[in-house]
N, CA, C, O and CB atoms as a CASP TS submission, in Angstrom:
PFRMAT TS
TARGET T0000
AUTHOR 0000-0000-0000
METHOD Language model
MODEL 1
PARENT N/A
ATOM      1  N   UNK     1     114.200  28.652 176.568  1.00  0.00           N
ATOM      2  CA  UNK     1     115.305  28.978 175.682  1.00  0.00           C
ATOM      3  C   UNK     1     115.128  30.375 175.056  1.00  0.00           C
ATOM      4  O   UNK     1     116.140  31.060 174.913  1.00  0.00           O
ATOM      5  CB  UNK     1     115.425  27.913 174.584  1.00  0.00           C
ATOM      6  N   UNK     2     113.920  30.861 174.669  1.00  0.00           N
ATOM      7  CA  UNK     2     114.090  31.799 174.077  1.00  0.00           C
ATOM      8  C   UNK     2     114.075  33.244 174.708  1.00  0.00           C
ATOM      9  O   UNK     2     114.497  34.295 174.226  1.00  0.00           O
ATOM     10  CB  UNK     2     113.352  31.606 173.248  1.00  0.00           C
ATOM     11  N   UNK     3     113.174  32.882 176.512  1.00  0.00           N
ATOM     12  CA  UNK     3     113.701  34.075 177.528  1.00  0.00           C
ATOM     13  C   UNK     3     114.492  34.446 177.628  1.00  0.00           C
ATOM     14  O   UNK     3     114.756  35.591 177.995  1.00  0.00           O
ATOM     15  CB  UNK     3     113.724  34.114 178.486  1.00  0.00           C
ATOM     16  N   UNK     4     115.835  32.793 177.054  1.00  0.00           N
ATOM     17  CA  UNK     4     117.310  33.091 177.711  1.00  0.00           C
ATOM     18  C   UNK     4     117.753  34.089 176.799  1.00  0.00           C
ATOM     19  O   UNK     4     118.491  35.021 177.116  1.00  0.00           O
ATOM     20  CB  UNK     4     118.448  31.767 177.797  1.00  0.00           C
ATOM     21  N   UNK     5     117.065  33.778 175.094  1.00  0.00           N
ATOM     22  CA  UNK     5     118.207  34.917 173.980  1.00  0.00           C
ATOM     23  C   UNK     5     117.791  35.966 174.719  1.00  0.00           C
ATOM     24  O   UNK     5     118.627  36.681 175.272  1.00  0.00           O
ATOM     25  CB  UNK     5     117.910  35.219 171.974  1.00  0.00           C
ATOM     26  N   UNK     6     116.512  36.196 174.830  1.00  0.00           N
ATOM     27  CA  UNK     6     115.577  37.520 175.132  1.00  0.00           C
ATOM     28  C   UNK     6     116.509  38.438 176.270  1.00  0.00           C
ATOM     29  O   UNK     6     116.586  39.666 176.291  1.00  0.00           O
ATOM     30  CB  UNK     6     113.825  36.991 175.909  1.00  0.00           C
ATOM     31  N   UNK     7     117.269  37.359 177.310  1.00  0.00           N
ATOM     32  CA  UNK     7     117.888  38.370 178.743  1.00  0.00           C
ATOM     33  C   UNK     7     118.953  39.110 178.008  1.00  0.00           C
ATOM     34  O   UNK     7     119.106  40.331 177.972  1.00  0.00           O
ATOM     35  CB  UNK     7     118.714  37.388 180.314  1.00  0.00           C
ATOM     36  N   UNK     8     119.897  37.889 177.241  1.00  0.00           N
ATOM     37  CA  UNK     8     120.969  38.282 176.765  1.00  0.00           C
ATOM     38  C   UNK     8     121.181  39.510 175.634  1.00  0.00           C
ATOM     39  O   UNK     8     122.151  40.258 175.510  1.00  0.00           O
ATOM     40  CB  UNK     8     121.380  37.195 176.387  1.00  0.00           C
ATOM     41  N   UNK     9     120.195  39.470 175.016  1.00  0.00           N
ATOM     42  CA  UNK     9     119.988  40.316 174.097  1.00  0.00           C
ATOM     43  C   UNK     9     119.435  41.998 175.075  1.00  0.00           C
ATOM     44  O   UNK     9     119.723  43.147 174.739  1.00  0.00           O
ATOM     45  CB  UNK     9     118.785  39.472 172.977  1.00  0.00           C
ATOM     46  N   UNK    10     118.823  41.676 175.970  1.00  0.00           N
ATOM     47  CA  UNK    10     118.215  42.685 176.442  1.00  0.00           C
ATOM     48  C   UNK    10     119.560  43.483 177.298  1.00  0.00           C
ATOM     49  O   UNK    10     119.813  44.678 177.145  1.00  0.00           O
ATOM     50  CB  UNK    10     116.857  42.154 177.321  1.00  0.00           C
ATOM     51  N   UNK    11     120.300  42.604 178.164  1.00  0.00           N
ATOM     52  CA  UNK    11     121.655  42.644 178.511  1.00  0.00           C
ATOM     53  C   UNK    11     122.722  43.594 177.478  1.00  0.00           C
ATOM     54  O   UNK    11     123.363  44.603 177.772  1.00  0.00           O
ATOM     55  CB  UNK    11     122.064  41.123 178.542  1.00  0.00           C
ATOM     56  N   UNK    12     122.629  42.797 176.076  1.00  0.00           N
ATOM     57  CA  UNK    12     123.531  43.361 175.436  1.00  0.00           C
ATOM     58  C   UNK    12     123.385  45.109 175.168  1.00  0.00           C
ATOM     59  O   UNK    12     124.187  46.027 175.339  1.00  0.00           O
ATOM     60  CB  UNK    12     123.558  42.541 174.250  1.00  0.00           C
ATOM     61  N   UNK    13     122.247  45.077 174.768  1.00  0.00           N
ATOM     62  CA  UNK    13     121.865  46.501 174.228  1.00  0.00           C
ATOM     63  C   UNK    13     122.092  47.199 175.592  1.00  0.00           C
ATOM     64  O   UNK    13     122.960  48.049 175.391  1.00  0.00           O
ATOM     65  CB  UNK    13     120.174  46.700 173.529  1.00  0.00           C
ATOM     66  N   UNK    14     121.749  47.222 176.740  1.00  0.00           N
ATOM     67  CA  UNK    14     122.164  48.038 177.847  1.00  0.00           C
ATOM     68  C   UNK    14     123.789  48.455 178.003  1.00  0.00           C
ATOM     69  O   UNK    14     124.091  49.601 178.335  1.00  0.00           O
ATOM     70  CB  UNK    14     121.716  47.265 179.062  1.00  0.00           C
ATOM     71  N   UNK    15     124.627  47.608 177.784  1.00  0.00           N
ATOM     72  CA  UNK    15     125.911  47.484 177.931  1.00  0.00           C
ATOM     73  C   UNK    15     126.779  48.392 176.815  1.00  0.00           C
ATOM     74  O   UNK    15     127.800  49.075 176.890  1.00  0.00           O
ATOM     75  CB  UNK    15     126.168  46.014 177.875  1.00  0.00           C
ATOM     76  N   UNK    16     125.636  47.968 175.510  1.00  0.00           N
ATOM     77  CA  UNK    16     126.155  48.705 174.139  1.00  0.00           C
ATOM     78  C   UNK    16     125.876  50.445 174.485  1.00  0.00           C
ATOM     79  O   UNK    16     126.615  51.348 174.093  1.00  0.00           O
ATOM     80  CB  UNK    16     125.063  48.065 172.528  1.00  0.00           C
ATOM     81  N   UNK    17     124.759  50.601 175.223  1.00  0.00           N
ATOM     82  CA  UNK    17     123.916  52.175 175.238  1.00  0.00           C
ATOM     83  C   UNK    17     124.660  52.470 176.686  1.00  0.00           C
ATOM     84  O   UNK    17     124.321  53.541 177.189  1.00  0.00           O
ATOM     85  CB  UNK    17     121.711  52.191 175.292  1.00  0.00           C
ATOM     86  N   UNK    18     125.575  51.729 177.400  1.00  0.00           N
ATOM     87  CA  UNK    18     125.934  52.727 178.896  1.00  0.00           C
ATOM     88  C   UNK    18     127.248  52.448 178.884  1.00  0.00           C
ATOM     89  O   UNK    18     128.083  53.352 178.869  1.00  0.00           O
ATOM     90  CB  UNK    18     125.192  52.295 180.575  1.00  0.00           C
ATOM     91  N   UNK    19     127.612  51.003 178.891  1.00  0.00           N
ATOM     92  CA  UNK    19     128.875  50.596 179.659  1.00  0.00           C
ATOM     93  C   UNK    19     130.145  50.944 178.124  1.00  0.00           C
ATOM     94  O   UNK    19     130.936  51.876 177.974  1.00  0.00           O
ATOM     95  CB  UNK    19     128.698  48.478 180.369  1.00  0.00           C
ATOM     96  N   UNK    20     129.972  50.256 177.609  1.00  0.00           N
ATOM     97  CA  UNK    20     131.153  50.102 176.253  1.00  0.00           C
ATOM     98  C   UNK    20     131.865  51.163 175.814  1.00  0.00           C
ATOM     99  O   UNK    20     131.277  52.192 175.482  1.00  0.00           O
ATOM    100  CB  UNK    20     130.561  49.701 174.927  1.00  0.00           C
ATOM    101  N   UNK    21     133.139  51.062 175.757  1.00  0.00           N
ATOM    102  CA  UNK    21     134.099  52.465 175.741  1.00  0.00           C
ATOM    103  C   UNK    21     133.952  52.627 173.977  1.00  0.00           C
ATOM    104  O   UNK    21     133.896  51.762 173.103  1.00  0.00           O
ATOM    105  CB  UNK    21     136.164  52.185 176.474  1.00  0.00           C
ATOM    106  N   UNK    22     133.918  54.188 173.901  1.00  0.00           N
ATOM    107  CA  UNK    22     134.000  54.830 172.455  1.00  0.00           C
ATOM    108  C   UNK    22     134.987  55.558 172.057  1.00  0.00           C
ATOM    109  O   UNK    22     135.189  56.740 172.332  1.00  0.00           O
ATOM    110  CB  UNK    22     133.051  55.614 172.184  1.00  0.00           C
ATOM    111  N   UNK    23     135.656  54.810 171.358  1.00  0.00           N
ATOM    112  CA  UNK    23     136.566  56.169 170.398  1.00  0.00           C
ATOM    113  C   UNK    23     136.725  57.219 170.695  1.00  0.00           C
ATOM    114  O   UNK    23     137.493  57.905 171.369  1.00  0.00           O
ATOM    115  CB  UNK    23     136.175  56.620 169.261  1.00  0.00           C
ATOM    116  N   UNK    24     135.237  57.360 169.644  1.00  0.00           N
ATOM    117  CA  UNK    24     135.079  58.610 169.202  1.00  0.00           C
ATOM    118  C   UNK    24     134.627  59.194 170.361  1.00  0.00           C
ATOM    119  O   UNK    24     134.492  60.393 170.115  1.00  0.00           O
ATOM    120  CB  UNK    24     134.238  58.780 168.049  1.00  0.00           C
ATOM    121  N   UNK    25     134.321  58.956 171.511  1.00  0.00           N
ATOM    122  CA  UNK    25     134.207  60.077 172.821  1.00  0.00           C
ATOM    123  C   UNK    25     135.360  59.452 173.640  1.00  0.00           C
ATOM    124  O   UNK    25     135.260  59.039 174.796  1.00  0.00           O
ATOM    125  CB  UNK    25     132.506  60.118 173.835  1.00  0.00           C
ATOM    126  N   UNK    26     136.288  59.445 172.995  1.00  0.00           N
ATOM    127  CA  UNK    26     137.554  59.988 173.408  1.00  0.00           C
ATOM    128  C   UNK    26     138.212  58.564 175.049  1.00  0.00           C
ATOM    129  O   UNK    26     138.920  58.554 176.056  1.00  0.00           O
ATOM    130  CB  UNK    26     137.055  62.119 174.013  1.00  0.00           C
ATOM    131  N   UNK    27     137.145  57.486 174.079  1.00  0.00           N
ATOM    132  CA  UNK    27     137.215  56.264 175.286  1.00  0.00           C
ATOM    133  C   UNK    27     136.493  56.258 176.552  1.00  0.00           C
ATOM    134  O   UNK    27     136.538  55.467 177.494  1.00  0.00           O
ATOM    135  CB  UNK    27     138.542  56.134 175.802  1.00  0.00           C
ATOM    136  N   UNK    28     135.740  57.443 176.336  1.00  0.00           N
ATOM    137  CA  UNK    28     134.497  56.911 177.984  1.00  0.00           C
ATOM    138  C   UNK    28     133.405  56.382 177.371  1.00  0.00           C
ATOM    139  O   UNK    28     133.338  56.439 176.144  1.00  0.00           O
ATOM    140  CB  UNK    28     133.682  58.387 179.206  1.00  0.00           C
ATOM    141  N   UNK    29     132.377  55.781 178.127  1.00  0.00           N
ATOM    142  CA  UNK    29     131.395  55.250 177.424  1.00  0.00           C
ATOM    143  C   UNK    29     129.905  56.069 177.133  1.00  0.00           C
ATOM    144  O   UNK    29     129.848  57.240 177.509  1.00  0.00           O
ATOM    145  CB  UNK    29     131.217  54.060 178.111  1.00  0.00           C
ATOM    146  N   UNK    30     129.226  55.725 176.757  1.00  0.00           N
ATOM    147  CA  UNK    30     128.119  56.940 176.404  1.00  0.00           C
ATOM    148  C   UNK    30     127.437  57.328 177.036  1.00  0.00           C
ATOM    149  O   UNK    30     126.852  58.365 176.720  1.00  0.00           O
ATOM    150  CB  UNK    30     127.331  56.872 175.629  1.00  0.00           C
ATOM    151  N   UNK    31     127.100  56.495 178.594  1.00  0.00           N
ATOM    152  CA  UNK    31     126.631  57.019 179.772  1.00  0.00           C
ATOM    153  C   UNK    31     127.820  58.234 180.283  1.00  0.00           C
ATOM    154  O   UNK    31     127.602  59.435 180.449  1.00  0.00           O
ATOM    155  CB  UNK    31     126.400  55.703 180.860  1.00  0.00           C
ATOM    156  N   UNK    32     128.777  57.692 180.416  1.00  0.00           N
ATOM    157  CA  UNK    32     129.617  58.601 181.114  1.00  0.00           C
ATOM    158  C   UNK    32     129.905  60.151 179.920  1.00  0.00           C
ATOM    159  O   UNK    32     130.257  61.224 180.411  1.00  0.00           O
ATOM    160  CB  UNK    32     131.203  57.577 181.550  1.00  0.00           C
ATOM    161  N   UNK    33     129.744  60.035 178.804  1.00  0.00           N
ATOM    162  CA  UNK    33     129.827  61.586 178.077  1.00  0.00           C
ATOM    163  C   UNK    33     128.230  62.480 178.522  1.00  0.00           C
ATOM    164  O   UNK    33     128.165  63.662 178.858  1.00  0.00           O
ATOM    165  CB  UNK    33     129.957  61.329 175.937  1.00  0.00           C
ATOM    166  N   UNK    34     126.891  61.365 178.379  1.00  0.00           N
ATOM    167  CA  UNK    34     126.106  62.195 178.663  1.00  0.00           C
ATOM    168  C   UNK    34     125.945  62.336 179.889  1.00  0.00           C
ATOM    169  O   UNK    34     124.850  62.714 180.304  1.00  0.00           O
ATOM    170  CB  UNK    34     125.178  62.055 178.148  1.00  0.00           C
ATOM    171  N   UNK    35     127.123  62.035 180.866  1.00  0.00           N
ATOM    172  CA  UNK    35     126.911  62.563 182.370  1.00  0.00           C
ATOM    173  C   UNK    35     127.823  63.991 182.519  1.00  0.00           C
ATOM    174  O   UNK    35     127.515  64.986 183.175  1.00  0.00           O
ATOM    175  CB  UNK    35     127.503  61.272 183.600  1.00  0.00           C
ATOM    176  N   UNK    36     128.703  63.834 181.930  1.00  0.00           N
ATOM    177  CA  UNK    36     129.565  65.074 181.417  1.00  0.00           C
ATOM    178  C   UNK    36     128.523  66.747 180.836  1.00  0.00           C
ATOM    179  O   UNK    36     128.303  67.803 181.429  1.00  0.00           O
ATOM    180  CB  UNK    36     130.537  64.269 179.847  1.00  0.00           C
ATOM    181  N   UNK    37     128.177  66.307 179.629  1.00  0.00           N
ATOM    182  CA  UNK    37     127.243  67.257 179.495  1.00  0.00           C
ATOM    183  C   UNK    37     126.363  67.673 180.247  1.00  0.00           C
ATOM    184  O   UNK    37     125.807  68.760 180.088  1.00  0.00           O
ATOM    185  CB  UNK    37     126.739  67.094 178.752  1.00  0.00           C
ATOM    186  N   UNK    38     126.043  66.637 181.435  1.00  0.00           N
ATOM    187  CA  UNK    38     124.442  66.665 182.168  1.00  0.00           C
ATOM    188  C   UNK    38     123.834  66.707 181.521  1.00  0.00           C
ATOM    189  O   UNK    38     123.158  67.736 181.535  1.00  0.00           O
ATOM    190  CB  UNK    38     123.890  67.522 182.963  1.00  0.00           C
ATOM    191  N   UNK    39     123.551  65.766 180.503  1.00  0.00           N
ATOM    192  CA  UNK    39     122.224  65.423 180.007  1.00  0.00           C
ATOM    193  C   UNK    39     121.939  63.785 180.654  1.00  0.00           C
ATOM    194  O   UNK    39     120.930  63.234 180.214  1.00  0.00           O
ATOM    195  CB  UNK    39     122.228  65.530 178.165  1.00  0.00           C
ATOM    196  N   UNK    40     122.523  63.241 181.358  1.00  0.00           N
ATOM    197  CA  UNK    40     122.204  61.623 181.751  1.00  0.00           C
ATOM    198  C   UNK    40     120.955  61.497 182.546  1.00  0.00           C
ATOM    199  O   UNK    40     121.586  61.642 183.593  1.00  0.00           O
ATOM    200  CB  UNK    40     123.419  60.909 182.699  1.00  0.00           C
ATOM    201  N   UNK    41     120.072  61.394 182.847  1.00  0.00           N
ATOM    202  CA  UNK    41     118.882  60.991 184.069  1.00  0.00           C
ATOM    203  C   UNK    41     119.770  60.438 184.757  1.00  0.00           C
ATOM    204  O   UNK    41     120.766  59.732 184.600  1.00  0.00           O
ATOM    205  CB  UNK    41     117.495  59.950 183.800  1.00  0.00           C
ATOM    206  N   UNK    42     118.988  61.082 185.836  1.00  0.00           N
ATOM    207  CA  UNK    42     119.645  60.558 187.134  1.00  0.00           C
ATOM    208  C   UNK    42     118.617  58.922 187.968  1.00  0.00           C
ATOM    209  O   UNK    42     117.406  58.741 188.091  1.00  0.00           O
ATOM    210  CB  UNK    42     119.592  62.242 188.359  1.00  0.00           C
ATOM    211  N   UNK    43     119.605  58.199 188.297  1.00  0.00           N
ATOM    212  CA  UNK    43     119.234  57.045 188.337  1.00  0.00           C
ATOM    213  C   UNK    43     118.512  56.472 189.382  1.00  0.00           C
ATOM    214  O   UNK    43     118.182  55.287 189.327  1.00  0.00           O
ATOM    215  CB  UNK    43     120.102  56.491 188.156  1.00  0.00           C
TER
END
């Protein structure tokens, strides 16, 4: 049970730091602005 919070939680924060659209960058998500700048590592 508690691996399971552990995936989900680990899941979430990835999704919050790449995938999830922002506002304030104008609705892309924060992977996609720091791919813009070229600052993203390449994967």
């Amino acid at each position: 049970m508690l691996g399971e919070l552990e995936d989900r939680i680990d899941r979430y924060i990835v999704r919050h730091n790449t995938a999830r659209r922002k506002r304030s960058l104008k609705g892309v998500s924060p992977m996609e602005f720091r791919k813009a700048l070229g600052l993203a590592l390449a994967a």
